[in-house]
N, C-alpha and C positions, 0 to 999 in steps of 0.2 A: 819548382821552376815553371814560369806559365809558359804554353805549348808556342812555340814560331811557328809561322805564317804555314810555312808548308808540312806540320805537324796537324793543321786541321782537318777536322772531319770533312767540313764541306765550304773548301776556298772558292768555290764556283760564287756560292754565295756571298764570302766576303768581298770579292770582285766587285758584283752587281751591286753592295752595299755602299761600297768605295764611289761608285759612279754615278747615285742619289746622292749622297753627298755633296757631290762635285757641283752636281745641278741646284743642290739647295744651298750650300756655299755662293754661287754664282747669281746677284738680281739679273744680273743685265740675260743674262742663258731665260733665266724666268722671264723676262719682259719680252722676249725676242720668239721664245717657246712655249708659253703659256697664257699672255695677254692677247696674244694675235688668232687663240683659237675660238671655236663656236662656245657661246655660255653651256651648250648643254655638250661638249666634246673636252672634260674636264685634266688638264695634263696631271694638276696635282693629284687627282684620283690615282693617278699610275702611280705616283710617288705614294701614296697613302695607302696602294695594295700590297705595295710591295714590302714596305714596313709592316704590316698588317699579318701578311702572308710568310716574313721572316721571322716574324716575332722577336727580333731585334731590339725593336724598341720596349715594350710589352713585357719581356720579361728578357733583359741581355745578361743577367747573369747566367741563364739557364743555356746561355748561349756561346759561353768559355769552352772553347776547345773545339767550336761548331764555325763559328763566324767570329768571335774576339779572342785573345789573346792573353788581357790581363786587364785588372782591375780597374785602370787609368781609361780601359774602353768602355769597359762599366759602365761606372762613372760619366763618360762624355754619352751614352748613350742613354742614360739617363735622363742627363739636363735637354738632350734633344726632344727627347721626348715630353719632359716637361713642357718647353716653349712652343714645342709645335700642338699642343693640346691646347693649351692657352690661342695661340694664333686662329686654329680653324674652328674655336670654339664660339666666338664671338658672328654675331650675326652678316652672312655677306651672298651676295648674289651669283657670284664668280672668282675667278682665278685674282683678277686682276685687282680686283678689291682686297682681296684676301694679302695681297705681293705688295699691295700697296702702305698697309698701316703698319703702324711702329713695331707691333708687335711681328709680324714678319723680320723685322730687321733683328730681334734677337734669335730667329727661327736661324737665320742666315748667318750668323753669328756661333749658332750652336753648331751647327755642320763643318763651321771654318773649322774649331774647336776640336770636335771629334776628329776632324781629318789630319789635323794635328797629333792627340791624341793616338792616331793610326800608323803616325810615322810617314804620310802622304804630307808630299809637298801642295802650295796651295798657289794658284796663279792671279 
């Protein structure tokens, strides 16, 4: 049986993971948060460290019973990871560029998903 929420090793992290999410679920949070900063004062950095530094995305299997739950998180953190690699892989000078092409919208798309996935409502 996969471990509930508060069987994890470290929900501090699923937490903070829950509320990248939220912000990459959200363009308009993006537009309002991320478009209006300095080209070199990068928000999605924060958002890219912190997946980075969770290893979340990178390897989330390895991450059952740490930060996910069960296999359906997996999975959704998977395809995030897919479309956000595709998204900032493509050539762009900033935030805003990056928030703005198509491929952002399945980025946005994949977070809804996982937040789904997470059992997190989505507004």
């Amino acid at each position: 049986m996969p471990p509930k929420t508060a069987e994890l090793q470290t929900p501090w992290i699923r937490a903070q993971l829950i509320d990248w999410l939220v912000r990459l679920s959200d363009r308009g949070w993006q537009e309002r948060n991320w478009m209006s900063r300095d080209p070199g004062n990068s928000g999605l950095d924060e958002a890219l460290d912190f997946f980075d530094d969770s290893g979340v995305l990178a390897e989330p299997g390895g991450r059952l019973g740490f930060v996910l739950v069960d296999e359906e998180e997996v999975a959704a953190m998977q395809a995030l990871n897919s479309v956000l690699d595709r998204a900032i892989s493509a050539p762009s000078s900033s935030d805003a560029e990056i928030i703005q092409t198509r491929a952002w919208g399945d980025v946005v798309d994949a977070a809804r998903g996982a937040l789904v996935a997470m059992g997190e409502k989505i507004q």
